[in-house]
Structure formats: structure tokens, C-alpha cells
C-alpha positions in Angstrom: 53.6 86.5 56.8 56.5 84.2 58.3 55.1 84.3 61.4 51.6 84.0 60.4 52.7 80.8 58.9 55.1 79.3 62.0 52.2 79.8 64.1 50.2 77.5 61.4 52.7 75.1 60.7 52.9 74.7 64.8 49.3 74.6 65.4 49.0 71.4 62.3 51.9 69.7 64.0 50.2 69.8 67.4 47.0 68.5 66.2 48.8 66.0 64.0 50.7 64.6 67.0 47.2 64.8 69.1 45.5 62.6 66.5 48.7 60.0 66.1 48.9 59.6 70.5 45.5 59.4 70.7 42.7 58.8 68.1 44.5 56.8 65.5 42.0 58.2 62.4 43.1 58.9 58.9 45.9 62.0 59.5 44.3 64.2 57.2 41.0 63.5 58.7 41.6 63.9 62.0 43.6 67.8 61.4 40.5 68.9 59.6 38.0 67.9 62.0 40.4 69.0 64.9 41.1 72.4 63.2 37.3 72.7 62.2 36.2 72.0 66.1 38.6 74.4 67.7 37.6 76.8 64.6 34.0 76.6 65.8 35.0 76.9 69.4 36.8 80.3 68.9 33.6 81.6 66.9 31.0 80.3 69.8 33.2 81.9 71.9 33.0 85.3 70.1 29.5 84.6 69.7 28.6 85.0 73.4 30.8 88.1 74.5 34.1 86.9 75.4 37.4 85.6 73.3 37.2 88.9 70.7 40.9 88.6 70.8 41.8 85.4 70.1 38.9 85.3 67.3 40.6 88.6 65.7 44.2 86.8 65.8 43.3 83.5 64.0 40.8 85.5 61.5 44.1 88.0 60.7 46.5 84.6 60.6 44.0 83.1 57.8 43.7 86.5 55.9 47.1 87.4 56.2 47.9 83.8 54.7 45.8 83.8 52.2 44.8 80.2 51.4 43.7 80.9 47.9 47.0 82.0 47.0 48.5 79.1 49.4 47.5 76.7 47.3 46.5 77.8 43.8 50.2 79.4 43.6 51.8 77.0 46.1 51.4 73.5 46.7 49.4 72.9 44.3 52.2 72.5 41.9 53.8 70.0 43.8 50.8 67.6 45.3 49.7 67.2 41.7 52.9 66.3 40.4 54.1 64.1 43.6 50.3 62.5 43.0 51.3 61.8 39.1 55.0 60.6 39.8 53.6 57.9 42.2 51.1 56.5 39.6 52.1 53.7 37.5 52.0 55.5 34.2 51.9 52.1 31.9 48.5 51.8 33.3 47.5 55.2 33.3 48.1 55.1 29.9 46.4 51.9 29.6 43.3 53.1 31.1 43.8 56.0 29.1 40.3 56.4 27.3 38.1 55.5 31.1 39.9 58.5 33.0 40.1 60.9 30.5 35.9 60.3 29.7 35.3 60.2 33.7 37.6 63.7 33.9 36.2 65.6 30.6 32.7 64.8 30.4 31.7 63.5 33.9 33.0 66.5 35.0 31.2 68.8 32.5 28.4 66.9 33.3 28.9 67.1 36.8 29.5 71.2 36.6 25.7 71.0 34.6 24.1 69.1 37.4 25.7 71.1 40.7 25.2 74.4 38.8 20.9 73.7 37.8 20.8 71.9 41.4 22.3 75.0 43.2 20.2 77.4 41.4 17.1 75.3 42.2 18.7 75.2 46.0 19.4 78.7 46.4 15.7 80.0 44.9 13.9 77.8 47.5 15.7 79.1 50.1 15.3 82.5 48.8 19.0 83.5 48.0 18.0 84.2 44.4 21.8 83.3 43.4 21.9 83.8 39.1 22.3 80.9 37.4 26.0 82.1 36.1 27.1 82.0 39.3 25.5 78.6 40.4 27.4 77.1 37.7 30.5 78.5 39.0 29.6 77.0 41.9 29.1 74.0 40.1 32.7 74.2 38.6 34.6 74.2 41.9 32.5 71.7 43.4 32.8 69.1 40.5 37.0 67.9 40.5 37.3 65.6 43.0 41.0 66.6 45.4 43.9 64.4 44.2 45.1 64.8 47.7 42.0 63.1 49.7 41.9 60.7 47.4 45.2 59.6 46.7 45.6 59.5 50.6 42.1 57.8 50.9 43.8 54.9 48.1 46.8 54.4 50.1 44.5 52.7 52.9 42.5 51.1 50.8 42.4 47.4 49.6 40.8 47.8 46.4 42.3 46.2 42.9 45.2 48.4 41.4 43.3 49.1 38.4 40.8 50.7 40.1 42.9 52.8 42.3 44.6 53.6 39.1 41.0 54.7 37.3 40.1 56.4 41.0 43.7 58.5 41.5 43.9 59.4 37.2 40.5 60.6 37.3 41.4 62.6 40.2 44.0 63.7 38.9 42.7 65.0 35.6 39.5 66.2 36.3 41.3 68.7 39.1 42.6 70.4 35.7 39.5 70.4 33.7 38.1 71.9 36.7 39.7 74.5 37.3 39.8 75.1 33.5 35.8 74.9 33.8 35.8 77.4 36.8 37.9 79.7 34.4 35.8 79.9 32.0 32.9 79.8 34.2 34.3 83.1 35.9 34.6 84.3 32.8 31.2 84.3 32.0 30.1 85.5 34.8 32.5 88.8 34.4 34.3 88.4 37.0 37.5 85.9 35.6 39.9 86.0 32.9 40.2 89.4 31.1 39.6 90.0 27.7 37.5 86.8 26.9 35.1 87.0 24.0 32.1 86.3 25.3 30.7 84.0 22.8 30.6 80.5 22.5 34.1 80.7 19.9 35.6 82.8 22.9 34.7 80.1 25.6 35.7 77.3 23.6 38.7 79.1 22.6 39.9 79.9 26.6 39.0 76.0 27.1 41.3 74.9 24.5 43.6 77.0 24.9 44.0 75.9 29.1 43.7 72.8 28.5 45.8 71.5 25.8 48.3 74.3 26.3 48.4 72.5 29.8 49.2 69.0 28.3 51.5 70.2 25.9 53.9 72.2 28.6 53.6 69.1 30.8 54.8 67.0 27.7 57.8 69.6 27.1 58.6 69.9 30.9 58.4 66.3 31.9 60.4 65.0 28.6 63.3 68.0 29.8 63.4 67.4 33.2 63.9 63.2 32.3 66.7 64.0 29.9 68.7 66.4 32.7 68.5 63.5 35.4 69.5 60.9 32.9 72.5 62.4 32.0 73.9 62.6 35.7 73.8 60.8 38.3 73.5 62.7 42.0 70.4 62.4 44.0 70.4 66.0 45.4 70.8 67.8 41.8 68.5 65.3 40.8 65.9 66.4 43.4 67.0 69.9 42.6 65.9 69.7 39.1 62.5 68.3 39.4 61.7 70.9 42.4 62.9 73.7 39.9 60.8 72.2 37.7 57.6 71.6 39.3 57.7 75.4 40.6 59.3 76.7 37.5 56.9 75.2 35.3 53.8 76.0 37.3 54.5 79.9 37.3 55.3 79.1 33.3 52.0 77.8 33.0 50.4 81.0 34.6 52.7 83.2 32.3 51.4 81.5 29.4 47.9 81.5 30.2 47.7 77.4 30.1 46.5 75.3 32.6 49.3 74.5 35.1 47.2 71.9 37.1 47.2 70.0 33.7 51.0 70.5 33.1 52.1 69.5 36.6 50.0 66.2 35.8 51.5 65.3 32.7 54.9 66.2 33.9 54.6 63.8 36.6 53.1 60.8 34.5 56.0 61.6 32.1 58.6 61.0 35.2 56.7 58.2 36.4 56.9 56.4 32.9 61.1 57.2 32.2 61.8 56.9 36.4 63.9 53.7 35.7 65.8 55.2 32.8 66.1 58.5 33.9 67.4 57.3 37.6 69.6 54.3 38.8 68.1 52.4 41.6 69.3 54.4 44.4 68.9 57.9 42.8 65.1 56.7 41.9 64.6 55.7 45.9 65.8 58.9 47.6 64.0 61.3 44.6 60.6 59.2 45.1 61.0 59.5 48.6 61.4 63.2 48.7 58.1 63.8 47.0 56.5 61.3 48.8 57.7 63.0 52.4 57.0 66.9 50.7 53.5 65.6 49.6 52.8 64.2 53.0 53.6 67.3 54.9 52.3 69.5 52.6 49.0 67.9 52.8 48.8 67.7 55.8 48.9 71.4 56.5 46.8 71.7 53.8 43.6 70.1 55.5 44.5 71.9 58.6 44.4 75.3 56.7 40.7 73.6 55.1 39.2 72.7 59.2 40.6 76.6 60.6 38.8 78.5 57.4 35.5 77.2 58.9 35.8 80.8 60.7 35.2 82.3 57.2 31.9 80.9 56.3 28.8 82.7 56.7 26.3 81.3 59.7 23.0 82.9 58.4 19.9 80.2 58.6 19.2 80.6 54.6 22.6 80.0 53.9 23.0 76.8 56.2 20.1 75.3 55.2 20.9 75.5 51.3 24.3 74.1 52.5 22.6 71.0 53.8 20.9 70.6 50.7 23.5 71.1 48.4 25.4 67.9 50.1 22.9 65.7 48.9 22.9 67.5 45.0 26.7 67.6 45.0 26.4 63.6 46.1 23.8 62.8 43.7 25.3 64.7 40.7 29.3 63.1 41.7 26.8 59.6 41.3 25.4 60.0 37.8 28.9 62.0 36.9 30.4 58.7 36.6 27.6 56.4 36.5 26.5 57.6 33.3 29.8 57.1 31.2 30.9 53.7 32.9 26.9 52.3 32.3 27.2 53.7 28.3 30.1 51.6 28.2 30.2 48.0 28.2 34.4 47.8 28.3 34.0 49.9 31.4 31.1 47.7 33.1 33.4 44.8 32.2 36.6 45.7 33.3 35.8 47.6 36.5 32.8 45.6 37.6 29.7 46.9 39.7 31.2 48.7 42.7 33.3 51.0 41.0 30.2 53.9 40.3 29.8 53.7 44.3 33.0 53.7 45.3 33.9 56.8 42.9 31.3 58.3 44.4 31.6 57.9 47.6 35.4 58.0 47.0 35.5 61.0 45.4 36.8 63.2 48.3 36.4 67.4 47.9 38.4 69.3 49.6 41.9 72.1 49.0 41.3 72.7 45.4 37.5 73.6 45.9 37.6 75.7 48.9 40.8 77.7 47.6 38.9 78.5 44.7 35.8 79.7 46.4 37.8 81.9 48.2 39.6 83.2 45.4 36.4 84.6 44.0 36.3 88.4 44.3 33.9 89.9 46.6 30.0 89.9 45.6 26.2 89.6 46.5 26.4 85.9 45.9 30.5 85.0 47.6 29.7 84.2 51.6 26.8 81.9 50.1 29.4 79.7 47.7 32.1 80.0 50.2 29.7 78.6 53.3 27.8 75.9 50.8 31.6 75.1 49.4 32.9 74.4 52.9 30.1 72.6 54.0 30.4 70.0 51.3 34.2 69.8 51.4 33.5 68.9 55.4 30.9 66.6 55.0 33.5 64.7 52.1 36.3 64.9 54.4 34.5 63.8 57.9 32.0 61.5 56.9 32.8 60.2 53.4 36.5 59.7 54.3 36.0 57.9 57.8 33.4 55.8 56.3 34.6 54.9 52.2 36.6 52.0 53.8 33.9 49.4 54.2 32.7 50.3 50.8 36.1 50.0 49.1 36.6 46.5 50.7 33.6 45.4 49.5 34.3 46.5 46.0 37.9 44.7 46.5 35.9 41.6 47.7 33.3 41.2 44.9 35.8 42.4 42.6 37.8 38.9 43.4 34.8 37.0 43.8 34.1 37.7 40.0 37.6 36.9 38.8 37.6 33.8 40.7 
């Protein structure tokens, strides 16, 4: 295991310092893609006759890793909470009643539309995956990554408010979907034990994930606020909210709640009580230790995403209801949060025109879907999601995030043009 995961952490660092010398692209964007082309490489290779060897070693690296359990039970804890604590929580809160309709119910509609698209996708191409399962499908596929997009923010020029609306809704519709993917699992017999069934029983697992989730955030972030305010030393300080982010995540799994919702509300709660709960100097070196652990972290997270390509499933069927599903899991991202902002005209006002396109063109997949595929036990239907999955989290990572730039200056640009 250790030295599965040297060998990764020296393989991202290479390709990180190839991209920086010589290419200049987005970081995360250019690991994946370099990961993903020398993943491809080593299974052409295999392909025709020759490099068996190499092919076997990575394969046993990525197995023997384990990127489901990488992320779902290891940075995830902290990427969500370093993505919270650098949010202005004032307007978080502000924007309160946008993100949370964007993350509940453009991402239950979202789930509807992926799901009913896939199953259309995967009968024409004569899969015949069940509906159940194209709705789990449609679960994973629906939260946007915190990670892509919060990095994706950080270059771009667009109004704060909307990069508040774009990183909360990222944010929170991460937890609802992986609530959504619980219970969707559930359904389909293959998730959470001892779920009734019913439609009490589903609505009962939601609730119980969900606001469960919000409430230990509430507990955890409020706790961890007091401890720091009553001393002052950065390193106990930075201690306390790394015991707390882990601490509180394997809580959350103890309890059955979500901990993707708790590690959100935790950090919003830090964010909010930083300036009481740290002096100047304290609040500096503890920011900048989540900022530098996000960084990294991410970094070898996208890497892990580009080498996994060697998991996917290259049969014609599947790669052709791949294709397709790009375009549904684009089209259903559009009316996901087209729908809510046109219903509302505080939204239309506020936000302006652009901000439907650049959510959905913004709205980067990528760790949280793909370790969730591939935590889905084995089945008729898995190589399918797990191909289709990684196909759109590539397509997101490669072409939406090289390209959302010009869009997100244009939205920037009208949006000044109107306030002018």
C-alpha cells in the first residue's frame, strides 16, 4: 500500500512539474489529461502484444489503492471542508435560498433527467441497463466536483456573487448527491442495508443523511471554533481542525449521516467565526495550511481520475453510449439550473443572463463521481457506468475546463455592462 502510493505520489509530481516547465494549462487539467494519455498508452501497448508487465503493475497500483476508498474515506473530508473555509460565509448565507434550490432540487432534477436519458441511451445501443440502475447512474453523474470548480473560480474573472452561487452550489449539491446515490443504491439492492423499501423508508434514509449531516456540521464546526478561540497557537490550532475534519468525517459514517454535508457546514461555520476564533496571524498560517493540503491533495486526486482510464471498458456498445451520454449529462446540467433560476425572478435579477451557461458549462465532474462508480459492487450493468462515468468526467475536465474561461469572462463583462 505505501509503496503503491509513493510510486503515485512520484508519478503526479512528475507530470505536475512537466505541465508547469512546459505547457502552462490549468494544473489539474493538465495531470489528468497527462495521466489519461500515458494510461491509454500502456493499454495500446497491451493491446498489440507487448508491455503485459508494465500494464499488470499500474492496473495492481490502482487496485491495490483503491480510489473509491481514496477518496470517499480520505480526502474527501478535507477538499470539502478546505472548499467551505475559503468561502465567504456572510454571502453564502446571503445567497442562502439560490444555492440550496440549485443543490436540492436541480440536483433531484438533474438525477431524473441523466437517469430517463441513460436508460433511453443504453436501450438504443442495446445494453438493456434497468432503469434503477440508470438512475444510479444518474445520481453520481448529477453533483458537480467542488474541487474542479473551486479550482476553475480561482482563474476566473467573474463577479464574487457568482463565484459564491457557482462554489455553494458545488459544494452542497456534492452532499445531496451522494445522499441521492445512497438511496438510489438502495433501491436498486445493492446500498445501504436494512432500508424499507417504500417510499416512508426512502424519504426516511434521505432525511436522515441529509439533515443528520447539517446538524453534525453545526455541532462540529461551532466546537472546533470555541477550542481555537480559547488559545492561541497556530500549530494546536491546525491540529484541532485536522482532528476535526477526519474525526468528524468517520463520525458521520458511524452515525449513518451524511459526512459530505457535515464537512460543508463545518467549514462555512469556520469561515463565518475565523476572525473571532483566530488573531490575525493564527487565521494566516491555519488558512494557509488548508489552502496548501487542498492544493496537493487535488492535485493527486485528478492524476488518480487520468490513470483509472485503464479501468474502463473499450467495447463498441459501451463507447458509443458514452458519447451520447455527454451530450444528456450536458443538456440535463443545462435545464438543472436553468429551470430554477428562469422560475425565479430574484434569481434572473440578481445573477443576470450568463449565469445558466456558465453553471453549465462550469459545472466541472470529476473525483466524487468516478469514486463512486467505482465503489459500486460488481454487476451486469458496472463496466458500463464506470466507462460512461469516466467518459463524462473527461470530457468535463479536458474540454469544459480548458475552454469555460472565455465563457466566464463574458459573463463578468456583461455582468458589468448591466450594472453600469
Amino acid at each position: 500500500m505505501l509503496a503503491a502510493f509513493a510510486i503515485l505520489l512520484g508519478v503526479t509530481a512528475a507530470l505536475a512539474w512537466l505541465n508547469e516547465r512546459f505547457f502552462r494549462i490549468p494544473t489539474t487539467v493538465g495531470v489528468t489529461l497527462a495521466a489519461a494519455l500515458t494510461a491509454m498508452g500502456i493499454t495500446v501497448t497491451h493491446r498489440l502484444g507487448f508491455g503485459n508487465a508494465l500494464y499488470d503493475q499500474v492496473v495492481g497500483i490502482l487496485q491495490t489503492l483503491d480510489f473509491s476508498d481514496f477518496v470517499l474515506n480520505g480526502v474527501l473530508s478535507v477538499l470539502l471542508f478546505a472548499g467551505a473555509l475559503a468561502l465567504d460565509a456572510r454571502q453564502v448565507w446571503q445567497q442562502r435560498r439560490s444555492i440550496l434550490v440549485l443543490a436540492v432540487f436541480g440536483t433531484l432534477l438533474s438525477t431524473a433527467l441523466i437517469g430517463l436519458g441513460a436508460w433511453g441511451v443504453f436501450a438504443l445501443v442495446g445494453l438493456g441497463v434497468p432503469l434503477v440502475w440508470a438512475i444510479v447512474l444518474g445520481s453520481l453523474l448529477s453533483p458537480t466536483d467542488p474541487v474542479a470548480v473551486i479550482d476553475m473560480l480561482g482563474r476566473a474573472r467573474v463577479p464574487e456573487r457568482l463565484k459564491v452561487l457557482i462554489a455553494g452550489e458545488s459544494l452542497f449539491n456534492d452532499g445531496v448527491g451522494v445522499v441521492l446515490f445512497l438511496v438510489a443504491t438502495a433501491v436498486a439492492g445493492v446500498g445501504a442495508h436494512g432500508v424499507e423499501l417504500s417510499f416512508i423508508g426512502v424519504v426516511e434514509l434521505f432525511l436522515r443523511e441529509a439533515l443528520g449531516g447539517v446538524l453534525l456540521g453545526l455541532v462540529l464546526g461551532w466546537v472546533t471554533s470555541w477550542a481555537c478561540r480559547t488559545i492561541d497557537g497556530h500549530v494546536v490550532e491546525v491540529l484541532i481542525t485536522l482532528s476535526m475534519v477526519v474525526g468528524g468525517y468517520a463520525l458521520a459514517n458511524v452515525m449513518g449521516v451524511s459526512g459530505p454535508l457535515a464537512m460543508v457546514v463545518a467549514g462555512l461555520i469556520m469561515s463565518a467565526t475565523a476572525d473571532v476564533a483566530f488573531d490575525a496571524e493564527t487565521k494566516s498560517q491555519v488558512i494557509g495550511f488548508w489552502e496548501t493540503l487542498d492544493q496537493v491533495l487535488n492535485i493527486l486526486l485528478f492524476a488518480f481520475i487520468g490513470f483509472d482510464v485503464l479501468l474502463t471498458d473499450t467495447a463498441v456498445p459501451t463507447v458509443v453510449a458514452s458519447v451520447l451520454m455527454i451530450a444528456v449529462a450536458l443538456v440535463a446540467r443545462l435545464v438543472s439550473v436553468g429551470v430554477p433560476l428562469a422560475l425565479s425572478p430574484r434569481s434572473r435579477r440578481f445573477y443576470g443572463p450568463w449565469t445558466a451557461r456558465l453553471l453549465t458549462w462550469g459545472g466541472l465532474r470529476g473525483g466524487i463521481a468516478i469514486s463512486l462508480v467505482l465503489g459500486l459492487p460488481s454487476s451486469p450493468y458496472t463496466s458500463q457506468l464506470v466507462t460512461v462515468t469516466f467518459a463524462v468526467v473527461l470530457f468535463s475536465i479536458a474540454v469544459q475546463g480548458l475552454t469555460v474561461m472565455p465563457i466566464a469572462r463574458a459573463a463578468g463583462e456583461a455582468d458589468a455592462l448591466e450594472r453600469a
